[in-house]
PDB file with SEQRES, HELIX, SHEET and CRYST1 records, atoms N, CA, C and O in Angstrom:
SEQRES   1 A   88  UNK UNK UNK UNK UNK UNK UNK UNK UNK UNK UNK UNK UNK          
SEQRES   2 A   88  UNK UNK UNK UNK UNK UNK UNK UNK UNK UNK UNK UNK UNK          
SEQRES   3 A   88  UNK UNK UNK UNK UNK UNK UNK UNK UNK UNK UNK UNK UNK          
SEQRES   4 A   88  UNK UNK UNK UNK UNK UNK UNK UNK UNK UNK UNK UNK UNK          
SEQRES   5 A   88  UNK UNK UNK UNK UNK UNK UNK UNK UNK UNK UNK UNK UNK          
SEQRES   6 A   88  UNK UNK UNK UNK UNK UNK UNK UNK UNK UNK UNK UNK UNK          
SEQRES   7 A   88  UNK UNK UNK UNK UNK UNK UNK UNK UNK UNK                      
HELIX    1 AA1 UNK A   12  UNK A   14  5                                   3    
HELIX    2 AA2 UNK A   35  UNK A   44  1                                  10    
HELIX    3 AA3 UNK A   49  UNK A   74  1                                  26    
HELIX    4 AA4 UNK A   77  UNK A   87  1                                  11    
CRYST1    1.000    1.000    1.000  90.00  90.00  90.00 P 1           1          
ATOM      1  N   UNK A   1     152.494  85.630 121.580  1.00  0.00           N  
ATOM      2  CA  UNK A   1     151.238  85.857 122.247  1.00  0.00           C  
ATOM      3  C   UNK A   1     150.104  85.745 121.232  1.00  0.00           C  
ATOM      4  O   UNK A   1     150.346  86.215 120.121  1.00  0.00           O  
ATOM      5  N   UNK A   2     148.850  85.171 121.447  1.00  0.00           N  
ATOM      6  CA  UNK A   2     148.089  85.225 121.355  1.00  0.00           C  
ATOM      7  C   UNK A   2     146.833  85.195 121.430  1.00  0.00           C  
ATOM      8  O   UNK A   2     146.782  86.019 122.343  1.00  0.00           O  
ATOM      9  N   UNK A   3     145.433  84.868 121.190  1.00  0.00           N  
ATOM     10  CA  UNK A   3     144.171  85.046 121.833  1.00  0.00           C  
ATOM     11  C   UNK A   3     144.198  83.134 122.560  1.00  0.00           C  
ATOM     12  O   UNK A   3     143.802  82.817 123.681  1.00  0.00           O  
ATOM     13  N   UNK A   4     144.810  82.134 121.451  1.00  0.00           N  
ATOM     14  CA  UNK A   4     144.578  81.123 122.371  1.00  0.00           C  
ATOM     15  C   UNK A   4     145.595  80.806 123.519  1.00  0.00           C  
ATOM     16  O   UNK A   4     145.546  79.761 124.168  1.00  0.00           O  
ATOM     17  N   UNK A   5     146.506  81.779 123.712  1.00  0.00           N  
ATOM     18  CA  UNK A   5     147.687  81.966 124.547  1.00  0.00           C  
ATOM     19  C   UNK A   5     148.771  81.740 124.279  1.00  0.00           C  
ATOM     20  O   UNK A   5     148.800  82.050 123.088  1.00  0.00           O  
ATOM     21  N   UNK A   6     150.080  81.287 124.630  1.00  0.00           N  
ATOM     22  CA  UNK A   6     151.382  81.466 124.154  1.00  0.00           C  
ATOM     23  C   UNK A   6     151.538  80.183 123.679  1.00  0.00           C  
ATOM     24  O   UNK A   6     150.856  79.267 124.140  1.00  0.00           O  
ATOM     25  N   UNK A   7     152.574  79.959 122.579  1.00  0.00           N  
ATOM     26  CA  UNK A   7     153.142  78.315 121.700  1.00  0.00           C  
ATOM     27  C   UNK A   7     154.126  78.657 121.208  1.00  0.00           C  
ATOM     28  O   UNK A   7     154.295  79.644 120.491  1.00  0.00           O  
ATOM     29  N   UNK A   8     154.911  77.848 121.552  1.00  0.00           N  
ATOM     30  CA  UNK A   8     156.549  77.631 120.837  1.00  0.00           C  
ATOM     31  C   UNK A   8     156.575  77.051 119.200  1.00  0.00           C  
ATOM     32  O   UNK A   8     156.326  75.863 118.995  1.00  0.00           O  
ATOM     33  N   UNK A   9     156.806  77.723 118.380  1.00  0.00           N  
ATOM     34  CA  UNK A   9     156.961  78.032 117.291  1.00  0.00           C  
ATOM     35  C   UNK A   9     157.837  77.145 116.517  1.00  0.00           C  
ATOM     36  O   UNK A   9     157.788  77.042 115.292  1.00  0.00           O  
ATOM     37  N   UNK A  10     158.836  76.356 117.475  1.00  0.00           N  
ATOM     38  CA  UNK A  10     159.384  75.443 117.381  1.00  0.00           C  
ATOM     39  C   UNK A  10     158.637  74.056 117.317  1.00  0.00           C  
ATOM     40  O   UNK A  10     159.163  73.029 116.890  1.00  0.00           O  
ATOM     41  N   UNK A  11     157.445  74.143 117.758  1.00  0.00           N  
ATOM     42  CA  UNK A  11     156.813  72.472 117.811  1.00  0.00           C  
ATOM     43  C   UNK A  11     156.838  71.846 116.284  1.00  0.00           C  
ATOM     44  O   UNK A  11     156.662  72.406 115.202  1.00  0.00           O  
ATOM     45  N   UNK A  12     157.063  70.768 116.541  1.00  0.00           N  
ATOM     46  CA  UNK A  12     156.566  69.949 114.958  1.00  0.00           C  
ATOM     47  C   UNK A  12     155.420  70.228 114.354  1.00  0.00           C  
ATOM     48  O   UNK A  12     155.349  70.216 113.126  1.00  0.00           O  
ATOM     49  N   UNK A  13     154.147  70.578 115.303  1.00  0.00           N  
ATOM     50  CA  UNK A  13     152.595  70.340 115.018  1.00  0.00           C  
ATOM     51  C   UNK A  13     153.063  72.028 113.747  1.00  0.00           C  
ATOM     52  O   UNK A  13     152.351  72.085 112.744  1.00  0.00           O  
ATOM     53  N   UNK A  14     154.062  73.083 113.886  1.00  0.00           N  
ATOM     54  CA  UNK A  14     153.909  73.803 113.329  1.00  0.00           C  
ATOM     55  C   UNK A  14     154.431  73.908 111.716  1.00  0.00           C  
ATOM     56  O   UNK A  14     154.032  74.718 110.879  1.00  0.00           O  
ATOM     57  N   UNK A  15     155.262  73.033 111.570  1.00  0.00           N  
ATOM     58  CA  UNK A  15     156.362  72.540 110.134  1.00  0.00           C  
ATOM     59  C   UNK A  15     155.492  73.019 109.275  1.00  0.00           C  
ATOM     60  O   UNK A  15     155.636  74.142 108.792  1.00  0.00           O  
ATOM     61  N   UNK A  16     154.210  72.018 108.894  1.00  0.00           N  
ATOM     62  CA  UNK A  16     152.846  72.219 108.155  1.00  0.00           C  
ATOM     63  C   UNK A  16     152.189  72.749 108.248  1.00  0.00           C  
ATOM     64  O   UNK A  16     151.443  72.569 107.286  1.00  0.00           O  
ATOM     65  N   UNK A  17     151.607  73.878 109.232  1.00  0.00           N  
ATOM     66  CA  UNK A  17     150.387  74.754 109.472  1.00  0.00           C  
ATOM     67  C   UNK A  17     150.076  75.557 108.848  1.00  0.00           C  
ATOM     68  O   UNK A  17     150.680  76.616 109.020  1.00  0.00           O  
ATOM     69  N   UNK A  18     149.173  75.527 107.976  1.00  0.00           N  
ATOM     70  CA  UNK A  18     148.853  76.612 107.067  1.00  0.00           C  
ATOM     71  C   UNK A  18     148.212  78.102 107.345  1.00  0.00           C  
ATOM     72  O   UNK A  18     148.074  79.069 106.596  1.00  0.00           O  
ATOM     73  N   UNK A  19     147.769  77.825 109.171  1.00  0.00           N  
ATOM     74  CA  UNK A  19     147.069  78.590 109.736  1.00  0.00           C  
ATOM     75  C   UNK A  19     147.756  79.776 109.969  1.00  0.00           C  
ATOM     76  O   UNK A  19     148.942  79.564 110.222  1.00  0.00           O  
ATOM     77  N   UNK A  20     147.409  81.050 109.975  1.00  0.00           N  
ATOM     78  CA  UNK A  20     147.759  82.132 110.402  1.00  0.00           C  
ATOM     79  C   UNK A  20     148.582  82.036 112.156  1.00  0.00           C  
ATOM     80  O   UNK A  20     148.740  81.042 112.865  1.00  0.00           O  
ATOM     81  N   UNK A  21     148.820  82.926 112.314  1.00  0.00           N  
ATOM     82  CA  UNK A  21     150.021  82.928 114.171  1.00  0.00           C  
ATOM     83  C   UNK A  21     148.437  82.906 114.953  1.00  0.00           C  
ATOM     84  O   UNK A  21     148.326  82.032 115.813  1.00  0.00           O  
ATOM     85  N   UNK A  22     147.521  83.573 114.777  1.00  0.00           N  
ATOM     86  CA  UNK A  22     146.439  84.133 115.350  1.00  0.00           C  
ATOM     87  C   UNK A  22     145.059  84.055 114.605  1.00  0.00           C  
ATOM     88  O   UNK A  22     144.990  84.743 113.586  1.00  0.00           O  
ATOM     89  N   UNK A  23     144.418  83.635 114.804  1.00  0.00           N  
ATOM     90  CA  UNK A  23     143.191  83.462 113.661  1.00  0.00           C  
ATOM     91  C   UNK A  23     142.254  84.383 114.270  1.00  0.00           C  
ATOM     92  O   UNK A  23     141.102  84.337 113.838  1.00  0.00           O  
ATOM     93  N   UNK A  24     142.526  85.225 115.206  1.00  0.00           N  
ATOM     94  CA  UNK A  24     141.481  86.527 115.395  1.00  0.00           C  
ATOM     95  C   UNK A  24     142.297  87.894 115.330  1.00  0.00           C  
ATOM     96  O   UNK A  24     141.894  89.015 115.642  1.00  0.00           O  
ATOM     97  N   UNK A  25     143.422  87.554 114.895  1.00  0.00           N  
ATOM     98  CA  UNK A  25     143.990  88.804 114.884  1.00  0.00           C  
ATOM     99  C   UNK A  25     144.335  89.437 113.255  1.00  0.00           C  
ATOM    100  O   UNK A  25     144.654  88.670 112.346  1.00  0.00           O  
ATOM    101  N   UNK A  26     144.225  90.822 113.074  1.00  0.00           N  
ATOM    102  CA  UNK A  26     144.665  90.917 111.454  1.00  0.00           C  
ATOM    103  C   UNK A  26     145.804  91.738 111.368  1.00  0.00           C  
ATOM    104  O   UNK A  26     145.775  92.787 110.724  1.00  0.00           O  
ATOM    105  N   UNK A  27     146.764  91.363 111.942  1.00  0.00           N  
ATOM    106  CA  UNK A  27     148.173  92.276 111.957  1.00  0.00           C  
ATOM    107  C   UNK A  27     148.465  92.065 110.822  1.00  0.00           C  
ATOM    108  O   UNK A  27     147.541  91.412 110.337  1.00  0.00           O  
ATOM    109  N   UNK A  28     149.381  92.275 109.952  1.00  0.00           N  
ATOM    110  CA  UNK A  28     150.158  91.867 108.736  1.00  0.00           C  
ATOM    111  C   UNK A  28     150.820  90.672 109.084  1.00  0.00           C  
ATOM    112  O   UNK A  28     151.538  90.138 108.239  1.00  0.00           O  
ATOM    113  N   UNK A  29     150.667  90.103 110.357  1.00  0.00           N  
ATOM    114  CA  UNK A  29     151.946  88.991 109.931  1.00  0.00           C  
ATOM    115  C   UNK A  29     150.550  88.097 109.770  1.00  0.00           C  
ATOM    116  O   UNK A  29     150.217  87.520 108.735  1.00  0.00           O  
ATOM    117  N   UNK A  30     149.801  88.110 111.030  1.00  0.00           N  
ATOM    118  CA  UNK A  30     148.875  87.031 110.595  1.00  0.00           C  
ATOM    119  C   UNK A  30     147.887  86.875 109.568  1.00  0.00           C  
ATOM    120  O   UNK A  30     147.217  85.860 109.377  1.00  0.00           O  
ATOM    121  N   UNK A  31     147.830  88.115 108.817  1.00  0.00           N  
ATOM    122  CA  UNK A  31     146.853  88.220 107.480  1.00  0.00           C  
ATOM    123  C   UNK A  31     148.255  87.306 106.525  1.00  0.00           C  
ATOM    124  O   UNK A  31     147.956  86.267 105.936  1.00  0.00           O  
ATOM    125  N   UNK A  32     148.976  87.567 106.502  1.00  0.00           N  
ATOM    126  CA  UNK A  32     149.919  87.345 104.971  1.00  0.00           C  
ATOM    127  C   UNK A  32     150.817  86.048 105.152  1.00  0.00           C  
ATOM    128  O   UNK A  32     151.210  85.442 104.155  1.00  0.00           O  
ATOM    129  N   UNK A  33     151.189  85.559 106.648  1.00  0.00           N  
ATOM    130  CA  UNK A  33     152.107  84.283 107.385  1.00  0.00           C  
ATOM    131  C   UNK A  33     151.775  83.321 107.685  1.00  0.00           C  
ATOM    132  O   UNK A  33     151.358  83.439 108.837  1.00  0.00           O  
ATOM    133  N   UNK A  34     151.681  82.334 107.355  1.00  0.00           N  
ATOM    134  CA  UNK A  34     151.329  80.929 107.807  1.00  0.00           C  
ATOM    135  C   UNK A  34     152.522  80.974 108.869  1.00  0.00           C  
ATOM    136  O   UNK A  34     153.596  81.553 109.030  1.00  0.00           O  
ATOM    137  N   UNK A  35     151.615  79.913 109.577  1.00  0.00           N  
ATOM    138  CA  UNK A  35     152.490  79.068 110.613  1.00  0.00           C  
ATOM    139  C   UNK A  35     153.609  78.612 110.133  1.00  0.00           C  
ATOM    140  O   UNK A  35     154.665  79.157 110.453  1.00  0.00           O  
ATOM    141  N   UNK A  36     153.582  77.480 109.238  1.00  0.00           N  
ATOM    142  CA  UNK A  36     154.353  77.171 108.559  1.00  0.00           C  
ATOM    143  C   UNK A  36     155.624  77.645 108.222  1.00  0.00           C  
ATOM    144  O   UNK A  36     156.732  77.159 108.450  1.00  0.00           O  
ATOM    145  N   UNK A  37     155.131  79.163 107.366  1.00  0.00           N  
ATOM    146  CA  UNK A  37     156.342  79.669 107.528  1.00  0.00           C  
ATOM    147  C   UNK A  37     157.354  80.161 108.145  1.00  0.00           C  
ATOM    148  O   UNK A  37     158.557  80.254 107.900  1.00  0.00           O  
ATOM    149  N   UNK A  38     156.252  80.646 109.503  1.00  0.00           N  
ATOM    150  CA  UNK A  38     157.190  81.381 111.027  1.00  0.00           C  
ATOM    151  C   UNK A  38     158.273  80.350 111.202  1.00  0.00           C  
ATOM    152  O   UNK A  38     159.468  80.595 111.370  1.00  0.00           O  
ATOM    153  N   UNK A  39     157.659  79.074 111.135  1.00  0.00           N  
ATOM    154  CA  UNK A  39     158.649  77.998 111.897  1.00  0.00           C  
ATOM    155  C   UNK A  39     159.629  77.775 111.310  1.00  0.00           C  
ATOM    156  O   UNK A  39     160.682  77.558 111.910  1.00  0.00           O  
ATOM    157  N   UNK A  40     159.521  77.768 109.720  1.00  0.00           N  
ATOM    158  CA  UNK A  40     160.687  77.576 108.795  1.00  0.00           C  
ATOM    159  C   UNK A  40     161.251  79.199 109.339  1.00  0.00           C  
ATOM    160  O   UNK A  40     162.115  78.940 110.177  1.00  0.00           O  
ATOM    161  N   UNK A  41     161.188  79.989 109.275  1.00  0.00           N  
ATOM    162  CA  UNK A  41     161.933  81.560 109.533  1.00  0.00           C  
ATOM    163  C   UNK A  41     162.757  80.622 110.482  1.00  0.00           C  
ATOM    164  O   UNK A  41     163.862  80.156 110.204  1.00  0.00           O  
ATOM    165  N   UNK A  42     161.990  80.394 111.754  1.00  0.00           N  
ATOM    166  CA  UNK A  42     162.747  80.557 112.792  1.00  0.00           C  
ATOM    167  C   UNK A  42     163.658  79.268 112.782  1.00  0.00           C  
ATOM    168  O   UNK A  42     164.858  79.449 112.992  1.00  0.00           O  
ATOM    169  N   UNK A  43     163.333  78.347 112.621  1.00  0.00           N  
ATOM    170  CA  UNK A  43     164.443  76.778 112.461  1.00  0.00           C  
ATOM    171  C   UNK A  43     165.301  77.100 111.464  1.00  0.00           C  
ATOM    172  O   UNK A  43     166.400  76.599 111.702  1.00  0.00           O  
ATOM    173  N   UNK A  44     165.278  78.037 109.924  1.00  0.00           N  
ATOM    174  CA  UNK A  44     166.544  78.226 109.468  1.00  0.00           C  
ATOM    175  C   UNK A  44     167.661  79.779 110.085  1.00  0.00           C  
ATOM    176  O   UNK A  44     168.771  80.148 109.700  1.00  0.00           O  
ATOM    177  N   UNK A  45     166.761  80.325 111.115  1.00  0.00           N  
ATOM    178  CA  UNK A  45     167.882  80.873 111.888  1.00  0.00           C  
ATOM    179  C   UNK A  45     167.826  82.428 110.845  1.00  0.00           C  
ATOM    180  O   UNK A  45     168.615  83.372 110.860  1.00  0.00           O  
ATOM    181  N   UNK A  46     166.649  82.232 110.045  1.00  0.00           N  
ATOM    182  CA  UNK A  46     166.344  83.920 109.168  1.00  0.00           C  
ATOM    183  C   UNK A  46     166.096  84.812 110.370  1.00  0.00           C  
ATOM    184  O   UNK A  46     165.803  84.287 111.444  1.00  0.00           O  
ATOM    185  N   UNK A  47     166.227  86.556 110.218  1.00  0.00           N  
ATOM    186  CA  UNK A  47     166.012  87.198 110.798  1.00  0.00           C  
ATOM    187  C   UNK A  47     164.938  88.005 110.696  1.00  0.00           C  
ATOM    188  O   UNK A  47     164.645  88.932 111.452  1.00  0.00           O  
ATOM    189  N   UNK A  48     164.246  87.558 109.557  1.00  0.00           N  
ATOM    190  CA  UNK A  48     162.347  88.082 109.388  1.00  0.00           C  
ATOM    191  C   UNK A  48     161.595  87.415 110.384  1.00  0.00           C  
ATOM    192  O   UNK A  48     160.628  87.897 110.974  1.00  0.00           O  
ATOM    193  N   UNK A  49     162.140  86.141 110.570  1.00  0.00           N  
ATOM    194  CA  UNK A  49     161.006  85.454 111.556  1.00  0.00           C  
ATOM    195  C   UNK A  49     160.851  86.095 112.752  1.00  0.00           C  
ATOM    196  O   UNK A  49     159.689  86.173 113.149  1.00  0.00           O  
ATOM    197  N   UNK A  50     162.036  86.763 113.699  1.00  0.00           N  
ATOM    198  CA  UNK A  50     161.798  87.408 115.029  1.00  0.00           C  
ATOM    199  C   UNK A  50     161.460  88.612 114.977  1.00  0.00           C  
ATOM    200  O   UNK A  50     161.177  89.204 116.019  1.00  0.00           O  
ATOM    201  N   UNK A  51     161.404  89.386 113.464  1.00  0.00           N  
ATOM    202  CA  UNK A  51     160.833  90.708 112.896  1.00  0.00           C  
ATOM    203  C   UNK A  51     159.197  91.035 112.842  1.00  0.00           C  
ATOM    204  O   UNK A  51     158.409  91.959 113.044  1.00  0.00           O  
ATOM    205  N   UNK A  52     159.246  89.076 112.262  1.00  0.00           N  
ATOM    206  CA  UNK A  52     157.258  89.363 112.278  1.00  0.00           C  
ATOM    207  C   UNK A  52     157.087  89.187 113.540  1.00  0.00           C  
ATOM    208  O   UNK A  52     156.626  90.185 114.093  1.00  0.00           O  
ATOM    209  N   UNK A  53     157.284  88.287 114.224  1.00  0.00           N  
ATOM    210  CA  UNK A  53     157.129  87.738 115.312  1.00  0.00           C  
ATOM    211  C   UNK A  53     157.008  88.831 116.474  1.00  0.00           C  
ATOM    212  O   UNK A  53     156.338  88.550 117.467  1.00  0.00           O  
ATOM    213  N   UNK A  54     157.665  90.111 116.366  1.00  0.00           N  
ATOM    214  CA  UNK A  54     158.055  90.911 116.952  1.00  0.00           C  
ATOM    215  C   UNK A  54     156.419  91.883 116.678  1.00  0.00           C  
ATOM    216  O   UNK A  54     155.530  91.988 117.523  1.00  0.00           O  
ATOM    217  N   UNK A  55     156.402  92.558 115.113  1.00  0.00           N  
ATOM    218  CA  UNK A  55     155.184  93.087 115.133  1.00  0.00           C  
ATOM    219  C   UNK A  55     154.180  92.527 115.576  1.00  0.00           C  
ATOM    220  O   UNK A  55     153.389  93.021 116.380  1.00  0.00           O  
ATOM    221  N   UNK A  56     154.116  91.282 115.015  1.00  0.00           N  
ATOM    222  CA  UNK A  56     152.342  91.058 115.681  1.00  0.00           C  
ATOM    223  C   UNK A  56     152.331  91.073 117.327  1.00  0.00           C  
ATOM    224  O   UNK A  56     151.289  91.351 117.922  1.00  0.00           O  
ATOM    225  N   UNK A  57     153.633  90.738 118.081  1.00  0.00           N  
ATOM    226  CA  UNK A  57     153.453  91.095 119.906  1.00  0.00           C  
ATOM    227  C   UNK A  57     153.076  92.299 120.060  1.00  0.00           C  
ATOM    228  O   UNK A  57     152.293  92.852 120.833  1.00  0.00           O  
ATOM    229  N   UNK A  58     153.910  92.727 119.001  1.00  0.00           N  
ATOM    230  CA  UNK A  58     153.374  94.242 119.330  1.00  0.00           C  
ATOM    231  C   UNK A  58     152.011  95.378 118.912  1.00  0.00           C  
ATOM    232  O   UNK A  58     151.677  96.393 119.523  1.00  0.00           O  
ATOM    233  N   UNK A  59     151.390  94.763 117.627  1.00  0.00           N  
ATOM    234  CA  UNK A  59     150.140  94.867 117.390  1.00  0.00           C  
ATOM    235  C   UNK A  59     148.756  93.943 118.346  1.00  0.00           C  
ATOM    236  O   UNK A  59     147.636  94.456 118.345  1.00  0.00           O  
ATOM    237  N   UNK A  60     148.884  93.217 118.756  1.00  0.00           N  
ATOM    238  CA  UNK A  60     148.541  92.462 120.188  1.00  0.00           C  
ATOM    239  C   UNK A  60     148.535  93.097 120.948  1.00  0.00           C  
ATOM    240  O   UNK A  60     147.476  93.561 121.369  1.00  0.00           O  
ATOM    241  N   UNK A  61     149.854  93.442 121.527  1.00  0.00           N  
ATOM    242  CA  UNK A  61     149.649  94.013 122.752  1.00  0.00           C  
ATOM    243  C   UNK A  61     148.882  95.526 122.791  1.00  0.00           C  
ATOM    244  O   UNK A  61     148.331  95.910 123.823  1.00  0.00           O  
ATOM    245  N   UNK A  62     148.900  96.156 121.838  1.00  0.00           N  
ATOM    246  CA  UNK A  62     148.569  97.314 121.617  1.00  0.00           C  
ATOM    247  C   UNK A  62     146.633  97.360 121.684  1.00  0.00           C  
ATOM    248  O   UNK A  62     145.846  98.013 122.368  1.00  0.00           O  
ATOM    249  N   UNK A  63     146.439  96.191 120.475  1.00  0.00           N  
ATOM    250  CA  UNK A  63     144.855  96.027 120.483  1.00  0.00           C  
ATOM    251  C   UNK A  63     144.257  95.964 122.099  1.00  0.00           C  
ATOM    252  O   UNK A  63     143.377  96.674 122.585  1.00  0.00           O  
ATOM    253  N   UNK A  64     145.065  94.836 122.775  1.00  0.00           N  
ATOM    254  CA  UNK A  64     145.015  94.853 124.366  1.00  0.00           C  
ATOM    255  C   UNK A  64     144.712  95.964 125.376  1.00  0.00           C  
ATOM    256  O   UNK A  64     143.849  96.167 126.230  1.00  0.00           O  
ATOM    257  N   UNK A  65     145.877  96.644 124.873  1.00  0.00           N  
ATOM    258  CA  UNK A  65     145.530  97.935 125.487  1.00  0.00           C  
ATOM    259  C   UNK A  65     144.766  99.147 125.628  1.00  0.00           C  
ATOM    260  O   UNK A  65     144.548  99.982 126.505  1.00  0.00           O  
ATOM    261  N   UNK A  66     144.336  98.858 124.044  1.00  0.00           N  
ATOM    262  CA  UNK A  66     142.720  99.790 123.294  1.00  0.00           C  
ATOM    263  C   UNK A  66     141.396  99.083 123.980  1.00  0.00           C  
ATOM    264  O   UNK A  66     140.409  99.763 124.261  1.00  0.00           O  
ATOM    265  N   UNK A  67     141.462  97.463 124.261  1.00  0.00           N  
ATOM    266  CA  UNK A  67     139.895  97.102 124.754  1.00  0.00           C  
ATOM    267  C   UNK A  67     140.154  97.544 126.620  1.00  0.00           C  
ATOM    268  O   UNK A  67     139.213  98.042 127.239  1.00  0.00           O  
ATOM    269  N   UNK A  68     141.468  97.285 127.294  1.00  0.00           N  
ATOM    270  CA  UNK A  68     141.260  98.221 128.332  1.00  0.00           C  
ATOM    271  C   UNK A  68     141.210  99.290 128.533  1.00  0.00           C  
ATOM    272  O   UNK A  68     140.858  99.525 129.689  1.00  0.00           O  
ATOM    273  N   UNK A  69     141.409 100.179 127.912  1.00  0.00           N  
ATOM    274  CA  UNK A  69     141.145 101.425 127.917  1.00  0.00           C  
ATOM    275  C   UNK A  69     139.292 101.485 127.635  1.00  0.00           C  
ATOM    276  O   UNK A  69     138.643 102.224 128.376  1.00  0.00           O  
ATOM    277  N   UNK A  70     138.800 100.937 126.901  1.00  0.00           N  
ATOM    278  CA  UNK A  70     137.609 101.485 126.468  1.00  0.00           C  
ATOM    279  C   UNK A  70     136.700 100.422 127.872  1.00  0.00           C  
ATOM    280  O   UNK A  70     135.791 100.859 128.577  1.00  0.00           O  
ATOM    281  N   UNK A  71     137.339  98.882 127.952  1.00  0.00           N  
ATOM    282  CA  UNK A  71     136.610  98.373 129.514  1.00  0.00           C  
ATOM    283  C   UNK A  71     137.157  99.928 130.427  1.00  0.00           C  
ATOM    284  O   UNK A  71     136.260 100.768 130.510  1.00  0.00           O  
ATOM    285  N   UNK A  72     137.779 100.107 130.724  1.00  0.00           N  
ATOM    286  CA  UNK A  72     137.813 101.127 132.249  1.00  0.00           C  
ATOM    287  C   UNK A  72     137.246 102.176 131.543  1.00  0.00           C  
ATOM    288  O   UNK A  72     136.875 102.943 132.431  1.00  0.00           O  
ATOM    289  N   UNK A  73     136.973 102.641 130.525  1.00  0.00           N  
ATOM    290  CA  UNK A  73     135.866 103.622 130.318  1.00  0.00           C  
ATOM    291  C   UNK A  73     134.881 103.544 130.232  1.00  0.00           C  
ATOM    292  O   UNK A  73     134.166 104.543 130.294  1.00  0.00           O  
ATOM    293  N   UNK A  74     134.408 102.346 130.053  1.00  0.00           N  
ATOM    294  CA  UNK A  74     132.471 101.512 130.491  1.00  0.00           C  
ATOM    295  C   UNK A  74     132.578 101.238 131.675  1.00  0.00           C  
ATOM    296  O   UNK A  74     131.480 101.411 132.204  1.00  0.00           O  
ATOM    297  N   UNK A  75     133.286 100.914 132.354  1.00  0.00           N  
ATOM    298  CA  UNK A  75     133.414 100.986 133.746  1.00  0.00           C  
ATOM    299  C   UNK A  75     133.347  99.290 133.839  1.00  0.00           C  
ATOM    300  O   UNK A  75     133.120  98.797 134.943  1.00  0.00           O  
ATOM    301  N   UNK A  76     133.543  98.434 132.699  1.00  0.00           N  
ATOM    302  CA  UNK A  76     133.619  97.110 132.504  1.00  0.00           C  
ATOM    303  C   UNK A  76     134.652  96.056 132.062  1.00  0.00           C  
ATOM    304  O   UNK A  76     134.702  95.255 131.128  1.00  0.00           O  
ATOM    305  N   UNK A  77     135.641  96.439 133.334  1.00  0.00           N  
ATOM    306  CA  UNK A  77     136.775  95.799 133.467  1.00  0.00           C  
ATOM    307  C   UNK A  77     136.754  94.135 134.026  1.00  0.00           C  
ATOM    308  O   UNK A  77     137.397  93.276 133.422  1.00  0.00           O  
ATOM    309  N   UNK A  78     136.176  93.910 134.888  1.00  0.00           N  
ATOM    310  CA  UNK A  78     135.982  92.443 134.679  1.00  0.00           C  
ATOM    311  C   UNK A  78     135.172  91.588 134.174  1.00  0.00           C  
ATOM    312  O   UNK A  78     135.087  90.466 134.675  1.00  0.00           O  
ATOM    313  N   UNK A  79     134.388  91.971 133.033  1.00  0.00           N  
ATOM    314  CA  UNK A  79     134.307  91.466 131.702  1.00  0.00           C  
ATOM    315  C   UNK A  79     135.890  90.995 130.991  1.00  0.00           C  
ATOM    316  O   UNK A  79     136.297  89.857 130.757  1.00  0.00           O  
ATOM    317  N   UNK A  80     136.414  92.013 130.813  1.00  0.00           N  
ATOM    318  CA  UNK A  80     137.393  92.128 130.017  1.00  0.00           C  
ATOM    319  C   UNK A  80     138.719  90.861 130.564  1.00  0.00           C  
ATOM    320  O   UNK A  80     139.267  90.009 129.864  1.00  0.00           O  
ATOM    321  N   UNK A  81     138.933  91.178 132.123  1.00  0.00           N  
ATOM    322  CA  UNK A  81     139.651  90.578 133.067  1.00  0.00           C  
ATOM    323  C   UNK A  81     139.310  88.639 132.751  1.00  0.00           C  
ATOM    324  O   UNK A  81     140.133  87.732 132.625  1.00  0.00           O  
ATOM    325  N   UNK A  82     138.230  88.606 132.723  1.00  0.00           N  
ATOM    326  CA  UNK A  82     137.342  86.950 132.558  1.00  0.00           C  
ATOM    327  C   UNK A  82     137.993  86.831 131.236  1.00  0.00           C  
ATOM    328  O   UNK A  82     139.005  86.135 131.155  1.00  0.00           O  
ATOM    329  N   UNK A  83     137.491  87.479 130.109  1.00  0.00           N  
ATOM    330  CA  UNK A  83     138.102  87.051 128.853  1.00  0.00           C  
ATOM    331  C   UNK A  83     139.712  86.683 128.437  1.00  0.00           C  
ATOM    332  O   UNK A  83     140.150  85.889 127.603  1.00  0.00           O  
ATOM    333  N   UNK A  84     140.176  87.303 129.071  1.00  0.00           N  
ATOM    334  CA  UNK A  84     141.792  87.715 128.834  1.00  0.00           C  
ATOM    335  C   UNK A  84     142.304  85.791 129.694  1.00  0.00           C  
ATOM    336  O   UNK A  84     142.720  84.764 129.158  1.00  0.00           O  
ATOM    337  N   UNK A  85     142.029  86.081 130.950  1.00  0.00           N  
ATOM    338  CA  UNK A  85     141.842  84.897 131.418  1.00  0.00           C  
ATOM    339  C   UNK A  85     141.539  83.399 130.757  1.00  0.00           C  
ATOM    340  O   UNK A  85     142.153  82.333 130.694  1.00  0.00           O  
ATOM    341  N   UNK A  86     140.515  83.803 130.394  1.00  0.00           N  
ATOM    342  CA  UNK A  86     140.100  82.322 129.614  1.00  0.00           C  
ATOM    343  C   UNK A  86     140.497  81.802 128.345  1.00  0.00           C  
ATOM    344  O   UNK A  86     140.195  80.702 127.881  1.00  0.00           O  
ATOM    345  N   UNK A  87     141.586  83.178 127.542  1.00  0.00           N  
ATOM    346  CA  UNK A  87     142.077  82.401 126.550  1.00  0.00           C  
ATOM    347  C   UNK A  87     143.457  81.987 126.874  1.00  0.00           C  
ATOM    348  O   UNK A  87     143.908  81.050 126.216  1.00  0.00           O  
ATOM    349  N   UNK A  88     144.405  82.673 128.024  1.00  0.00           N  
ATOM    350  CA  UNK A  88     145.350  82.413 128.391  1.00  0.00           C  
ATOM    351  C   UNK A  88     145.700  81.097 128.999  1.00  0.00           C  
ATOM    352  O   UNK A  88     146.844  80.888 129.403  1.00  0.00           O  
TER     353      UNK A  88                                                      
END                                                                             
């Protein structure tokens, strides 16, 4: 998961990517992980790759759940609803 929505980790476009999993997110995997490397994790069948892979869903999903909480406490949930939308 991420802000520009979901990608298989497996694509070729990823072999070389020097880019972080997420370029708006600062979990530890995406501050310290290239693309690059997720894909090598995961094509040699290592078990760090579904480890990071695992935190940052789960630091994601969590941030997710902090901007709805604070939209339904502004009472500005479809703001939030539009955004979520449009990167998915």
């Amino acid at each position: 998961m991420t802000h520009d929505g979901e990608f298989n980790i497996f694509n070729a476009a990823f072999v070389t990517d020097p880019a972080p999993l997420d370029s708006q997110c600062d979990c530890s995997t995406c501050a310290n992980y290239a693309r690059a490397y997720l894909s090598h994790l995961f094509r040699a069948k290592e078990m760090l790759g579904p480890r990071l892979l695992s935190y940052h869903n789960v630091y994601f999903l969590n941030s997710l759940m902090r901007e709805a909480r604070t939209a339904i406490e502004k009472n500005d949930w479809s703001s939030l609803r539009e955004r979520v939308e449009r990167e998915s």
